[in-house]
N, C-alpha and C positions, 0 to 999 in steps of 0.2 A: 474597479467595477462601478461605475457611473450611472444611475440612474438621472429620471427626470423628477420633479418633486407631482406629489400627487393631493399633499395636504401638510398640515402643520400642526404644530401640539409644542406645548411650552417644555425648555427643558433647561437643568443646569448644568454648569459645571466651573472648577475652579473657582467656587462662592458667587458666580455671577450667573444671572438668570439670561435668559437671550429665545425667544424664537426661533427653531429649526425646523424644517422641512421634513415630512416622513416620504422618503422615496421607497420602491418596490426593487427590492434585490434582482440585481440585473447583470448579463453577462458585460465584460467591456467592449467598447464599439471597436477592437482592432487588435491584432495579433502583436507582439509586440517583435523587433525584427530575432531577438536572441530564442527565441520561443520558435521563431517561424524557420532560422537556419537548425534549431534541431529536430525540428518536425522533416526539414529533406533530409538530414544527415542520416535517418534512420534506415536501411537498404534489406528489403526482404530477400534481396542475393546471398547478403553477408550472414541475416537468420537461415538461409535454406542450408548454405555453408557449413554453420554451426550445428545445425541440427544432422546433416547429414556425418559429420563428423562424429556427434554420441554416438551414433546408430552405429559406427562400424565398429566400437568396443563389444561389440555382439552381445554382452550380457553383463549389465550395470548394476546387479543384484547388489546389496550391501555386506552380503553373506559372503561375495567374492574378492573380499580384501585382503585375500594369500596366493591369490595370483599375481604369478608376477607383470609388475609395467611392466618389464620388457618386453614382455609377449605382448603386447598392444591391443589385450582386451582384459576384462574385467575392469572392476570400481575404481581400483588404484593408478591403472593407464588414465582413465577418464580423467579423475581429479588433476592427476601432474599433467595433464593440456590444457584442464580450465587453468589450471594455474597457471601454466606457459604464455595465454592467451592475456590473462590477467597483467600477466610481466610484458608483454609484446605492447602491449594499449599503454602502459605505463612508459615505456621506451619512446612511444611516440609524443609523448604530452611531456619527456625532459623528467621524467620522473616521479611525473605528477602522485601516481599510486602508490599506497604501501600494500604489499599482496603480502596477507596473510594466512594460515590453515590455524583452525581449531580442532586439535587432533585426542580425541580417547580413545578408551574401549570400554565397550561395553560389555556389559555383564549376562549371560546368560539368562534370558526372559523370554516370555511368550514370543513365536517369532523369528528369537535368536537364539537358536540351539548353544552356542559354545561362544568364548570369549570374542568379539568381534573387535576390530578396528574400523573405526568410525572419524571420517574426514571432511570437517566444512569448508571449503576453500571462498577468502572473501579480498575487497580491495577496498580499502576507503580513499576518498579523496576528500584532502583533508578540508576545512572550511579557511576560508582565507580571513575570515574578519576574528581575531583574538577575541573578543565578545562574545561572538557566536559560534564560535569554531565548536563547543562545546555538543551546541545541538545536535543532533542526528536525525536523517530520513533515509530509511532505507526498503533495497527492490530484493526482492529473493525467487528463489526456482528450487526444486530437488531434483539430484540429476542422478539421484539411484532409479532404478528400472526395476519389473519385473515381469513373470509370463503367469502361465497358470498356477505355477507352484511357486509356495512361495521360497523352501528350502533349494530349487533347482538354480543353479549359478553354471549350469554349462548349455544347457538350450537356448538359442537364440531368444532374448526379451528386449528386443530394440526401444521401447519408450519415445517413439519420434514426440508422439502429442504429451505425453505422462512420463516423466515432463521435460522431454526436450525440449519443448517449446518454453517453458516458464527457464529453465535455462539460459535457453537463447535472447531471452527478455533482457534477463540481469546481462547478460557479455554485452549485448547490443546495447541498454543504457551505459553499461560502463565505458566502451568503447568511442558511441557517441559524448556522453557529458566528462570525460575526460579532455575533450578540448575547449573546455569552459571551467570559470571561477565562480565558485558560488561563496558566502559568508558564513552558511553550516556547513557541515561536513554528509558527506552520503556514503553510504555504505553500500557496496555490489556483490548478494550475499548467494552460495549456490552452496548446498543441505545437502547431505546424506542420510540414512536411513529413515526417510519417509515411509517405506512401503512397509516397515517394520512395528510403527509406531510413531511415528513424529521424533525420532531421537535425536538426532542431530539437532533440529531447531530447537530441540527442548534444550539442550546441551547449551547452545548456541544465545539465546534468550536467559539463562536462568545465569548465565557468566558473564551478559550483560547488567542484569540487577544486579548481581553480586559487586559488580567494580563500577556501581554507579552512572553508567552510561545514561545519556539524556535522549532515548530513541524518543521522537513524537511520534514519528510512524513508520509503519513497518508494511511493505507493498508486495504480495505473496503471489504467484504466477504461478498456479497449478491448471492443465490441461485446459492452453490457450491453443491449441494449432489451426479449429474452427475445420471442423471436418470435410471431405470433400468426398466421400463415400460414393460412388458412381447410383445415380437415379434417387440418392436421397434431396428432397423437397423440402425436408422439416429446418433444416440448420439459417440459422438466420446472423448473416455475413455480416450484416452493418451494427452489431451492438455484444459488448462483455458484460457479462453479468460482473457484481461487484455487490459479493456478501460482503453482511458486518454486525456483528455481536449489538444485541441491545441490551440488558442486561450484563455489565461487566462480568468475567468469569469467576476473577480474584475479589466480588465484591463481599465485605466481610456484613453478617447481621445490621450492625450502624446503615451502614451503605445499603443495601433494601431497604430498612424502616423509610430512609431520608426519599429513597425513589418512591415507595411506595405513597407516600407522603405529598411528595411533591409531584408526582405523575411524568416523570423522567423516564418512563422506561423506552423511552423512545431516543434515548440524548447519549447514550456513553462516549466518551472518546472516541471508539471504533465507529462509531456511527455518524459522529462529526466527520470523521476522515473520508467517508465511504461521501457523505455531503459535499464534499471539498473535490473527491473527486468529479462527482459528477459536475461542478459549477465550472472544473479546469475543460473538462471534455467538453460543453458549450459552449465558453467562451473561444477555446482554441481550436478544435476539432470541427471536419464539416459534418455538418448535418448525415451526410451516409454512414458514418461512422460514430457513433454518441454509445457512452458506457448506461447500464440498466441498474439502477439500487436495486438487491436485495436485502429486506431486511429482518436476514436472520441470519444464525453465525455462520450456516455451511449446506449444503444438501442434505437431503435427509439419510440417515445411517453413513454418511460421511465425513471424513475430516481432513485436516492443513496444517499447514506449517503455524500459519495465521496462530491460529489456536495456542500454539506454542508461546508464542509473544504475548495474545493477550491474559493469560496464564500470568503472565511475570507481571501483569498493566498498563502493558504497552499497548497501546493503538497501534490498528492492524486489521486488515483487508483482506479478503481472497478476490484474485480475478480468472473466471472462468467462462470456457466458451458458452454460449447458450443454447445448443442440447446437444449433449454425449452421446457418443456411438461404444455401446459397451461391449459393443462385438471387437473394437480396437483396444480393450484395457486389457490387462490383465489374463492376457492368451496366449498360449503357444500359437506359435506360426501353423495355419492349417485350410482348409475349403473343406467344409460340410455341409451338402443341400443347397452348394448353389452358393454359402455365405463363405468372403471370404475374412477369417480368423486372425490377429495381430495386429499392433500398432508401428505400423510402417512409415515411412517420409511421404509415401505417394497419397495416403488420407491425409496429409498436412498442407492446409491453406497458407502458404508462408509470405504472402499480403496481409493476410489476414492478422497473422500472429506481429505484421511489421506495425499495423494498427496499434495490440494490444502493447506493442512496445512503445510508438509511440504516446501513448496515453501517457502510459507509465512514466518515460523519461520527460514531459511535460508536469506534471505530477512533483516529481522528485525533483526538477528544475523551478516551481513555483513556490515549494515550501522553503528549500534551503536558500531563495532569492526573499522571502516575507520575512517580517519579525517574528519573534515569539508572540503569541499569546499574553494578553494583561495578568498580571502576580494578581494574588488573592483574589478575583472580582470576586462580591457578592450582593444579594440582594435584599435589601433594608425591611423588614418584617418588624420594628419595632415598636410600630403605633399604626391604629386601624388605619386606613386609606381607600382611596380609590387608584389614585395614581402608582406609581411605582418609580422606586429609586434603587439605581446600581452605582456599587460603589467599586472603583478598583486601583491598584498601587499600576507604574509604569510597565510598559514591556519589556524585559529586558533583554541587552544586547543594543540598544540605543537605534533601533532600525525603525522604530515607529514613528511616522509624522502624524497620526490620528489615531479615531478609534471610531469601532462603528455597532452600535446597538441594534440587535436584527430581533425580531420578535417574527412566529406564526401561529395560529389560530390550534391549538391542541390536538385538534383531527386532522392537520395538514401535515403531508411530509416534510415540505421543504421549505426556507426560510422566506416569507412573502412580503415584510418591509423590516424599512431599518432608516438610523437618525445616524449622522456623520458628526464627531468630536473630535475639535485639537489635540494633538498633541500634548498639550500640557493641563488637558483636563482630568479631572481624577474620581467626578461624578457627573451621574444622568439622573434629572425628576422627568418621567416620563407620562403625559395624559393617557394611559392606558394601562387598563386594573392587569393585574399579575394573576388577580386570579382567572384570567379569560382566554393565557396565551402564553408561550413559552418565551421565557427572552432568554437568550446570547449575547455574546459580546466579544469582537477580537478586533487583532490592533492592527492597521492600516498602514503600509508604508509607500518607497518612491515606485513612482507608477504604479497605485490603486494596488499592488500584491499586500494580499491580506495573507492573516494568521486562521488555521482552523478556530473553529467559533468553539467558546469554552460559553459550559452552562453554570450562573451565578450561584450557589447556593443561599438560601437563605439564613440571615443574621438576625437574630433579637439582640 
């Protein structure tokens, strides 16, 4: 991401002082060719496909987990095709996939009357560079369904937009970035029991902390289909909304004192992510199609899988179309007064939803091609100043040729200049007070792919 210089300010690093330019965070001047063969590769045929294919398990309750697959409906049919589908992409890439299920049951709770089985079905592909294989970025969808009731598992609850489409998201990144090499590993994640409570991803998220998984981020796909409701005006085709927690969920007392303190509440990992996406969607993305920051965790009186991950601390997104037609959630199939009732394939824009996939799989093709993030940075608070000094250990994973100092004005959302550092620099003296502006910091690598921006904390 290249900017032009706009001014200068003295800065160090590696004990040597030097003049650097402060440029204006900027997208890069050109798509890169691996980026632009998966932006065609992604085919709103092969989502319309997929989606149509939920929809004929007639009812993907979570409740319906003792029906049998072989009847070719209910939850369990569903899952063993994601997973078929999972194995089929994997066949073609030489075996690239491990397809896995994360299989419980669950326990009688609000929601869930009687002991349920409950089935995440996921693929990773593994990261090829031994350094960073470790990392993870991952895309998710829930591909349970339901109607007006929640207990009903025999009424037709087709879910084309809720969430076939966040579905069809995760198969279509898996299918496309399965014929590519990345250095981290990505995960292609598709939830059960969402309409219940979040349980699957919660399941899902809290057996990743548990066994030390290094998710950086987590890319949630709920009710992307972009409505097509005949003589609706309001839905607006060229942009995804893209919630994200500011306030971390898991943040313990320590963790507020320090935001409150330092006026962070604008900076959490979820919100760098939510950042990160938007700067992928301009630089790669045309102009018709650009993602919209929201920045708050979710809609009001609702919630996501998202939530689930940042629950454990994991950075984590929601992407959702930008305005709901709630005459399609959460409805038996019906026409009263004229309105017609359920979430069908024929209200699903499935260009639309090919967009929200490719974001997605541009997204999860840019983090696991960046470095990590700089170890420790923090910020030097140990003697009055004007200036400001960031200190931080290497990236690791050995993928960084630089680093880049992004600072913006407290009232600003988005990152508005930044200083460019070597590689083997290990601090910044920067001409501009700390107390006036928020700085960042991430590491740089081949062709300009950066790392999401980590906020310094400050050191006495």
């Amino acid at each position: 991401m290249l900017a032009n210089a706009i001014g200068c300010g003295l800065v160090m690093f590696s004990g040597v002082s030097a003049v650097a330019q402060s440029k204006p965070v900027k997208k890069p001047s050109q798509v890169s060719p691996e980026i632009q063969a998966i932006l065609r590769d992604v085919s709103a045929k092969q989502i319309e496909a997929n989606i149509n294919k939920l929809v004929s398990f007639g009812n993907r309750s979570t409740l319906s987990s003792d029906v049998p697959a072989d009847s070719g409906k209910g939850i369990t049919a569903a899952h063993e095709w994601i997973k078929s589908e999972f194995e089929r992409y994997s066949k073609e890439c030489g075996g690239c996939l491990e397809v896995k299920t994360d299989d419980f049951t669950e326990s009688p709770m609000d929601r869930i009357p009687k002991p349920t089985q409950i089935t995440n079905v996921y693929a990773v592909l593994k990261g090829t560079d031994p350094a960073n294989a470790d990392r993870i970025v991952l895309v998710t969808g829930h591909y349970d369904s339901r109607n007006s009731t929640n207990e009903n598992t025999t009424d037709p609850a087709p879910g084309a937009n809720d969430d076939g489409s966040g579905t069809a998201v995760s198969l279509e990144c898996a299918r496309v970035l399965s014929k590519h090499k990345f250095p981290a590993t990505i995960i292609f994640l598709t939830v059960a029991g969402e309409e219940q409570g979040l349980n699957g991803s919660k399941h899902f998220a809290k057996m990743a902390r548990a066994q030390g998984w290094q998710i950086e981020a987590a890319l949630n796909n709920d009710i992307v289909g972009g409505n097509k409701t005949p003589g609706d005006t309001t839905q607006n085709p060229h942009t995804v909304r893209v919630f994200s927690e500011g306030v971390p969920a898991n943040a313990t007392e320590a963790d507020l004192r320090l935001i409150r303190a330092t006026g962070t509440e604008n900076d959490s990992p979820s919100r760098e992510l939510a950042r990160y996406v938007g700067e992928v969607g301009k630089a790669d993305l045309p102009k018709t199609f650009q993602p919209t920051l929201i920045y708050r965790r979710d809609r009001f009186l609702r919630g996501g899988d998202h939530s689930s991950f940042n629950m454990e601390g994991f950075a984590a997104v929601r992407f959702t179309e930008w305005r709901e037609d709630f005459h399609h959630q959460h409805q038996n199939l019906r026409t009263e007064n004229g309105i017609e009732y359920g979430d069908l394939p024929k209200f699903v824009d499935f260009e639309y939803v090919a967009n929200v996939a490719r974001l997605n799989a541009i997204t999860l093709a840019t983090l696991a091609m960046a470095p990590a993030p700089p170890d420790n940075a923090r910020l030097q608070t140990k003697d009055l100043e004007n200036g400001t000094t960031i200190t931080w250990k290497p990236s690791p994973g050995g993928l960084a040729t630089g680093y880049e100092v992004v600072w913006r004005n407290t009232s600003s959302p988005d990152w508005e200049e930044s200083k460019g550092f070597p590689a083997d620099a290990n601090s910044a003296k920067i001409d501009v007070s700390k107390d006036n502006v928020i700085f960042g910091i991430r590491a740089v690598g081949k062709n300009g792919l950066k790392s999401p921006v980590v906020i310094p904390p400050p050191e006495r």
